[in-house]
Backbone as ProteinMPNN parsed JSONL, in Angstrom:
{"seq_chain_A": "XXXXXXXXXXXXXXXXXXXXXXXXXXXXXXXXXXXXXXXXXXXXXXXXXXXXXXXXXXXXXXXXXXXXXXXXXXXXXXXXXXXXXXXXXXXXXXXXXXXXXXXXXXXXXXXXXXX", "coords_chain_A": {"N_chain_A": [[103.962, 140.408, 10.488], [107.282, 139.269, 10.622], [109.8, 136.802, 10.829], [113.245, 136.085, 11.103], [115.642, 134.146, 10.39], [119.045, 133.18, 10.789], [121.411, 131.636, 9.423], [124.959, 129.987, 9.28], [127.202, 130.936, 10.894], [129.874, 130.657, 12.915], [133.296, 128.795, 14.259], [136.358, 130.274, 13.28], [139.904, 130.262, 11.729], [142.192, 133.026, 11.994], [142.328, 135.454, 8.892], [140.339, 133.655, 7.898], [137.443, 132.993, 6.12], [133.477, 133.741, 6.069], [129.969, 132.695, 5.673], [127.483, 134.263, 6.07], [124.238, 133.386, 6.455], [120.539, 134.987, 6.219], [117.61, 134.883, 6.377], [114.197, 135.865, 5.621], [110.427, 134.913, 7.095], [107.349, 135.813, 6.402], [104.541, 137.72, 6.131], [105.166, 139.559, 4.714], [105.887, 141.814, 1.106], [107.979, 142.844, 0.323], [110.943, 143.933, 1.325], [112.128, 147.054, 2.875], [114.649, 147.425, 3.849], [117.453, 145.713, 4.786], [119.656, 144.27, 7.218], [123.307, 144.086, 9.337], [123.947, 143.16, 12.37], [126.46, 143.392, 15.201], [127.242, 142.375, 18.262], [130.034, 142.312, 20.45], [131.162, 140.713, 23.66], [130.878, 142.336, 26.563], [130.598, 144.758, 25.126], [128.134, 147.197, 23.367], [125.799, 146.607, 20.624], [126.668, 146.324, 17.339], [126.144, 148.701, 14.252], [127.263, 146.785, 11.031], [126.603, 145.96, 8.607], [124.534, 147.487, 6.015], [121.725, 146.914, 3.835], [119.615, 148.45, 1.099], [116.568, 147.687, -0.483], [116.947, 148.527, -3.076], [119.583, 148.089, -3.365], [121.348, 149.774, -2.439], [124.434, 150.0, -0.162], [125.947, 150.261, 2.871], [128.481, 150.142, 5.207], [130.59, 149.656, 8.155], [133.422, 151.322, 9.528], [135.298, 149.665, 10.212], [134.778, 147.45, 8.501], [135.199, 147.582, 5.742], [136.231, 146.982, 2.729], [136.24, 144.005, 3.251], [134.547, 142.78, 4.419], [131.393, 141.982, 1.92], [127.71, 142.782, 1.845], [124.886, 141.428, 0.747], [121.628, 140.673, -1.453], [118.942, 138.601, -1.971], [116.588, 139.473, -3.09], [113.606, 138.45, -3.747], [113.614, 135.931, -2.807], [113.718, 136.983, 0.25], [116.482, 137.275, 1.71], [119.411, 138.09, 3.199], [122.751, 138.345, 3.198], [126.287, 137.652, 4.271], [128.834, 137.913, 2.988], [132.318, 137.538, 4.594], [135.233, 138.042, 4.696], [138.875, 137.647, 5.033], [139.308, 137.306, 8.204], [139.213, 138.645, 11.404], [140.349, 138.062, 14.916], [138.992, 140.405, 16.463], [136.664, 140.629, 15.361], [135.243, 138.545, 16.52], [132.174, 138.031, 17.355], [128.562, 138.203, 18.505], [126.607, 137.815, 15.948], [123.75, 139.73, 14.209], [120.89, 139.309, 12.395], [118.75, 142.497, 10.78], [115.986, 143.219, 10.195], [113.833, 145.765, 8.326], [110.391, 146.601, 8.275], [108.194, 147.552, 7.063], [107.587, 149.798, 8.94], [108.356, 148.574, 11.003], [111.156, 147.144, 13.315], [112.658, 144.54, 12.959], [114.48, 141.675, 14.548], [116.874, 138.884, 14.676], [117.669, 135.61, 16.367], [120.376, 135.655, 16.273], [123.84, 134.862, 15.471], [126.812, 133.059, 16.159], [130.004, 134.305, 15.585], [133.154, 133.571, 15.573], [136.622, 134.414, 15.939], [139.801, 132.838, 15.939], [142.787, 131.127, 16.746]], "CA_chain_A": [[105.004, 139.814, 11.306], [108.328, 138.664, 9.795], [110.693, 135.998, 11.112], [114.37, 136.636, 10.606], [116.567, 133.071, 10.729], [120.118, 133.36, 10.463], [122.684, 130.521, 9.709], [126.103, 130.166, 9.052], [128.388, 130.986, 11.849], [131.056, 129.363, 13.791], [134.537, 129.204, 14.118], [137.258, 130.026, 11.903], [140.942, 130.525, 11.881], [142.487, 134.947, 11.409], [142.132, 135.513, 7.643], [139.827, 133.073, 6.933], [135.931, 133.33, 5.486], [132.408, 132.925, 6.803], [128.993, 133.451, 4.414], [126.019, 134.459, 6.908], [122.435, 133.707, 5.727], [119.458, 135.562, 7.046], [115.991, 133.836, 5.589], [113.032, 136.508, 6.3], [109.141, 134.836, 6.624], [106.242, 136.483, 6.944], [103.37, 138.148, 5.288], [105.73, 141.08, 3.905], [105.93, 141.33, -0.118], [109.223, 143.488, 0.424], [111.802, 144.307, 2.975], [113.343, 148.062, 2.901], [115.602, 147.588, 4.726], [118.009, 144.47, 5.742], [120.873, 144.769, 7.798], [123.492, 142.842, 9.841], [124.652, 144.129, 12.969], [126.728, 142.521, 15.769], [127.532, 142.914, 19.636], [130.877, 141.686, 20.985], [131.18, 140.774, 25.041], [130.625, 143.554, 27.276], [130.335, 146.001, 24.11], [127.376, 147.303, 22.392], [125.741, 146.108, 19.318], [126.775, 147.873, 16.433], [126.374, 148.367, 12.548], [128.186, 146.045, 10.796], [126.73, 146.562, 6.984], [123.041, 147.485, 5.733], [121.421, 147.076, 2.227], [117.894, 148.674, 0.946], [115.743, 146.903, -1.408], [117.391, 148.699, -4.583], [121.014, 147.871, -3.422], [122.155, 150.586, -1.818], [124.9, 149.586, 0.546], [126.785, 151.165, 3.718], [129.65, 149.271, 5.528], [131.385, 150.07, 9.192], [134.47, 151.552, 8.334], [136.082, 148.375, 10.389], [134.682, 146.159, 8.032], [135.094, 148.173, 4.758], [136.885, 146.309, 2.097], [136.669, 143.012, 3.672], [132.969, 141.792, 4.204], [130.017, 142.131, 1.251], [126.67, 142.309, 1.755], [124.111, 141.051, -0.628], [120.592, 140.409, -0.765], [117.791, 138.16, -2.56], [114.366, 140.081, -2.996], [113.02, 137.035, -3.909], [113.647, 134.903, -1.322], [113.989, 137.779, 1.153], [117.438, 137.045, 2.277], [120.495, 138.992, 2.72], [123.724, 137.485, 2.823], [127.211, 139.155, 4.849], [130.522, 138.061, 2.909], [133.139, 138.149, 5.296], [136.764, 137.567, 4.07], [140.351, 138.517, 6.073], [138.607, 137.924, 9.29], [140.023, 139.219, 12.217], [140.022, 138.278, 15.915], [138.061, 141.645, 16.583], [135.366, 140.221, 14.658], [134.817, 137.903, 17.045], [130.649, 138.318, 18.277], [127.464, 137.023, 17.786], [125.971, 138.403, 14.165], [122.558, 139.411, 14.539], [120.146, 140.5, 11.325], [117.679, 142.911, 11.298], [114.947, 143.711, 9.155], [112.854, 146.941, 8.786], [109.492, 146.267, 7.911], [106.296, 148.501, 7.226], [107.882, 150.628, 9.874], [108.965, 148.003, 12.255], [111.924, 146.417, 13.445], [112.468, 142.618, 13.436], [115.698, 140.868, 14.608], [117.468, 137.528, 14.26], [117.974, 134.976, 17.114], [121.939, 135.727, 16.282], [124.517, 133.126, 15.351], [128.467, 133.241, 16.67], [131.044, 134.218, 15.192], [134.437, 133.482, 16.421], [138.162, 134.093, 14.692], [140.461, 132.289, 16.8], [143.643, 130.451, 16.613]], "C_chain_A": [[106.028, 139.123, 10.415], [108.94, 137.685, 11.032], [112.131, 136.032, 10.425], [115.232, 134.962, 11.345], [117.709, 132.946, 9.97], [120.959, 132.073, 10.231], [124.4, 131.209, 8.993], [127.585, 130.366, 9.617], [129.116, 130.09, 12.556], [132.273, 130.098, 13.745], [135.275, 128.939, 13.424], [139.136, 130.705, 12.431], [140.96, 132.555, 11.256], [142.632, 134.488, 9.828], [141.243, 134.621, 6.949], [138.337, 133.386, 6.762], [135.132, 133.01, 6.233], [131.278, 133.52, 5.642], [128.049, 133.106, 5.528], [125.071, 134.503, 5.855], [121.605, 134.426, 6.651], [118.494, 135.688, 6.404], [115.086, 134.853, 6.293], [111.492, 135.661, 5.65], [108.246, 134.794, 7.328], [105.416, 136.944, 5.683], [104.119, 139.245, 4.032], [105.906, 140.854, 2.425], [107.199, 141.963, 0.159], [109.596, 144.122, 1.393], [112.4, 145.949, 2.71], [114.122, 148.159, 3.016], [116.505, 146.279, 5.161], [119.341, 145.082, 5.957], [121.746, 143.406, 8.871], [124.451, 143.755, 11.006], [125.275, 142.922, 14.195], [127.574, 143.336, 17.228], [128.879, 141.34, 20.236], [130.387, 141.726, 23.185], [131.525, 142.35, 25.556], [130.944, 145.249, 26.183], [129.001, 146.099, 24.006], [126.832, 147.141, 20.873], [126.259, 147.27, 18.664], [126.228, 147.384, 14.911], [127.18, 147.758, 12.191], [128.342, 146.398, 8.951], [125.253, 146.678, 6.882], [122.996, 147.717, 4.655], [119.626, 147.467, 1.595], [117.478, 147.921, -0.393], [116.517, 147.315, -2.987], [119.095, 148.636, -4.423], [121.973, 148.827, -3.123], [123.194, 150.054, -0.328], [125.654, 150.619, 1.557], [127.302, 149.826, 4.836], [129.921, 150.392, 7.044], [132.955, 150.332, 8.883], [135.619, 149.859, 9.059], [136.119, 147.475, 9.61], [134.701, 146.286, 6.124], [136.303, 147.379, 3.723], [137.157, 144.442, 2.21], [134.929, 141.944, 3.792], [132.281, 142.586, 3.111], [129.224, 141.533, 1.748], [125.522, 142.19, 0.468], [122.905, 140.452, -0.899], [119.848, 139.71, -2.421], [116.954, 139.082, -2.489], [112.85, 139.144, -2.894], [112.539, 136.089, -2.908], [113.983, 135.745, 0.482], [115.073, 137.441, 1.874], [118.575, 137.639, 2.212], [121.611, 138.199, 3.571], [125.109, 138.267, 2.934], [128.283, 137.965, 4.127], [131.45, 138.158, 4.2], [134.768, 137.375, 5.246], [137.81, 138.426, 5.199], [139.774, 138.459, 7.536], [139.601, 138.003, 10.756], [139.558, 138.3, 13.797], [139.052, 139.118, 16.924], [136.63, 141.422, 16.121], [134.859, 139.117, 15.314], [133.215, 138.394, 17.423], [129.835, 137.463, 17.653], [126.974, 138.359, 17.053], [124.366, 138.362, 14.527], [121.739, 140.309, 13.123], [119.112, 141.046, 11.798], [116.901, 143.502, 9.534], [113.991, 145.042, 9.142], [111.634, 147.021, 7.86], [108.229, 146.775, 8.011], [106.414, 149.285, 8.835], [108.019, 150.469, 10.885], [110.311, 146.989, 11.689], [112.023, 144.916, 13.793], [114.057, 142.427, 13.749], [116.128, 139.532, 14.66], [117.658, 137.158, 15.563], [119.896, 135.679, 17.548], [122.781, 134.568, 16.147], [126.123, 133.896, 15.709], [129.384, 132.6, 15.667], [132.561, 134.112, 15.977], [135.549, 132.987, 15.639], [138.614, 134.075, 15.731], [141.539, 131.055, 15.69], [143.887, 129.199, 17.056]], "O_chain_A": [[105.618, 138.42, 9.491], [108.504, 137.871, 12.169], [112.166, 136.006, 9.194], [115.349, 134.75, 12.552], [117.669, 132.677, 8.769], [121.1, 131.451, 11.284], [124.779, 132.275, 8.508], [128.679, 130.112, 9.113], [128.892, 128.89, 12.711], [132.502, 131.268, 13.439], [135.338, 127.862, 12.831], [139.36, 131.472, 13.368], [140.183, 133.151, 10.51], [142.992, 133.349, 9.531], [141.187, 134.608, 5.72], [138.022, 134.304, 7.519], [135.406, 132.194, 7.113], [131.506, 134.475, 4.9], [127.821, 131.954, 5.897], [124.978, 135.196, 4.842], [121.935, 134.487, 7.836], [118.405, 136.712, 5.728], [115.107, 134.818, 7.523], [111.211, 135.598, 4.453], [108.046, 134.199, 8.387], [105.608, 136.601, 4.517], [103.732, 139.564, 2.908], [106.109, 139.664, 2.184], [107.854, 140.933, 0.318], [108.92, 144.757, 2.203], [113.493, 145.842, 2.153], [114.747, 149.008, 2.381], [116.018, 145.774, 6.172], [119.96, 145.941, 5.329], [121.285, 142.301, 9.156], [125.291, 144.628, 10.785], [124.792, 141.79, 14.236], [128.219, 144.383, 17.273], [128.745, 140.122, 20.355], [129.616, 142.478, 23.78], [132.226, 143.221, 25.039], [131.346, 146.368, 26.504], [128.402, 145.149, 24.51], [127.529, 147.595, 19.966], [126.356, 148.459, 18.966], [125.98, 146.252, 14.495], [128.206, 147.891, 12.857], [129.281, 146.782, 8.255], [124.621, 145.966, 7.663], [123.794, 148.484, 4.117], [118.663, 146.714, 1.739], [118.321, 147.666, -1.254], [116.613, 146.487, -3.893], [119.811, 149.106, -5.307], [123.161, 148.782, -3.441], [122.506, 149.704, 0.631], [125.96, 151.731, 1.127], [126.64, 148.837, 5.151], [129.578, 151.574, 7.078], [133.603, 149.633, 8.103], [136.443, 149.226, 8.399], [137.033, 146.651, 9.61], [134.339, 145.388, 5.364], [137.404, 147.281, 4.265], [137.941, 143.769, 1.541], [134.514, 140.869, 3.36], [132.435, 143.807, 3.165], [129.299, 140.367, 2.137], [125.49, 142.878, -0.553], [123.005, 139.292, -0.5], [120.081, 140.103, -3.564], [116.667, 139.418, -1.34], [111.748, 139.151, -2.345], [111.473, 135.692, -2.438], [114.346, 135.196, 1.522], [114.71, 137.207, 3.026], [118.955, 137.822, 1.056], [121.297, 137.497, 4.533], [125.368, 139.207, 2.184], [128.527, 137.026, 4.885], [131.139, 139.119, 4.905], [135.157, 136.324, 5.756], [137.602, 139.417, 5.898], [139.737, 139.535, 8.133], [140.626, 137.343, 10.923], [138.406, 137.868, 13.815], [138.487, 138.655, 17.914], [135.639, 142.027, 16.533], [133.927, 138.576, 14.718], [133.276, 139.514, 17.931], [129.967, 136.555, 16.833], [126.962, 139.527, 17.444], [123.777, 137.381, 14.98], [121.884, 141.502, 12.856], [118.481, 140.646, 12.776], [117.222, 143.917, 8.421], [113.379, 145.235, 10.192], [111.797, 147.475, 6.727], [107.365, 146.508, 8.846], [105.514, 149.313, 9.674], [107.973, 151.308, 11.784], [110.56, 146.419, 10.627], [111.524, 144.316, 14.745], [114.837, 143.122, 13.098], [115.071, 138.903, 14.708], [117.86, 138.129, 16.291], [120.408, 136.005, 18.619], [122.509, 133.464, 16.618], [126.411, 135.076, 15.509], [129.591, 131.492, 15.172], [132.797, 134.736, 17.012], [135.693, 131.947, 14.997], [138.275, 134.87, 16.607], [141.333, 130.473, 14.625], [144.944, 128.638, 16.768]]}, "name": "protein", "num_of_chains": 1, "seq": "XXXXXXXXXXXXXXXXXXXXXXXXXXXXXXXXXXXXXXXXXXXXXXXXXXXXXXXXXXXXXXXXXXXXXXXXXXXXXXXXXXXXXXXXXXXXXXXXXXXXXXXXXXXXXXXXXXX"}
């Protein structure tokens, strides 16, 4: 069993920054898989960015040039960059973990670019 606790969110003015944490603990010695995905109002969650244990990365092309993700091994934590932020990027941020061939997810924390 893992535990996935996210901080970091809130609100921020268009163009400006946010640095999401997402703390995994549990029994696991290593994660495959972390990821950070996020569901706006009356949308569907989506991909946002995902990173595997050896640093392979893949990005939404919305968010391509503008957020990094980036992960501890160590401290099992992966960690979303997000610079230039947009209005559109408004939702709540939710991580997920993939773990010995299950899925774990994050409570979720809110984001919100507003003026």
């Amino acid at each position: 069993q893992e535990q996935l606790v996210e901080s970091g969110g809130g609100l921020v003015q268009p163009g400006g920054s946010l640095r999401l944490s997402c703390a995994a603990s549990g029994s696991a010695d290593r994660i495959n898989l972390m990821g950070w995905y996020r569901q706006a109002p009356g949308k569907q969650r989506e991909l946002v960015a995902q990173i595997t244990s050896a640093g392979t990365t893949k990005y939404a092309d919305s968010v391509k040039g503008r957020f990094t993700i980036s992960r501890d091994n160590a401290k099992k934590t992966v960690y979303l960059q997000m610079n230039g932020l947009k209005p559109e990027d408004t939702a709540v941020y939710y991580c997920r973990a993939f773990v010995d061939g299950r899925v774990y997810w994050g409570q979720g924390t809110q984001v919100t670019v507003s003026s």
